[in-house]
C-alpha positions, 0 to 999 in steps of 0.5 A: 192117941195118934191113931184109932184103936179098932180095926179097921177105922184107919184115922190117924195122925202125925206131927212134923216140926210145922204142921200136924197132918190128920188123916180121915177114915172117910169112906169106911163108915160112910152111910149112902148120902141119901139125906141131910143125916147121912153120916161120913166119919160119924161123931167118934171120928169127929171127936178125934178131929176136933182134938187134933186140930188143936195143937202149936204146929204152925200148919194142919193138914187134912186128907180125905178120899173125897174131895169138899165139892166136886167129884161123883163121892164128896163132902157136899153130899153129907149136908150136915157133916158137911156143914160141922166139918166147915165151921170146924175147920 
């Protein structure tokens, strides 16, 4: 599966000759980060992720509309996704 299947979650990814880039659906699904429960990509997104991180491309990159730390919306707000997306990657 490249890309999610139901509209309108836009997760996706592609594969060059070297690197396998992902890329997130981190807003659309976003709860207000008001707790550490508060939810980016939620665990359907989570399961792509972990999935696509494992391949033989010499390189991964991941984009986002948000940033990991800095910025009025970021990662950082999302406690424990924040804290899965870490030791994930």
């Amino acid at each position: 599966e490249n890309c999610s299947t139901n509209f309108p979650e836009i997760y996706c990814h592609l594969d060059t000759k070297h690197a396998r880039v992902i890329f997130l659906d981190n807003r659309s699904y976003a709860d207000p980060p008001t707790t550490n429960e508060a939810e980016m990509l939620g665990e359907k997104q989570f399961d792509f992720l972990t999935k696509k991180l494992k391949h033989d491309k010499k390189y991964t990159l991941i984009c986002g509309g948000v940033t990991l730390t800095h910025g009025k919306s970021n990662w950082s707000k999302f406690k424990n996704e924040y804290q899965k997306f870490c030791e994930l990657i």
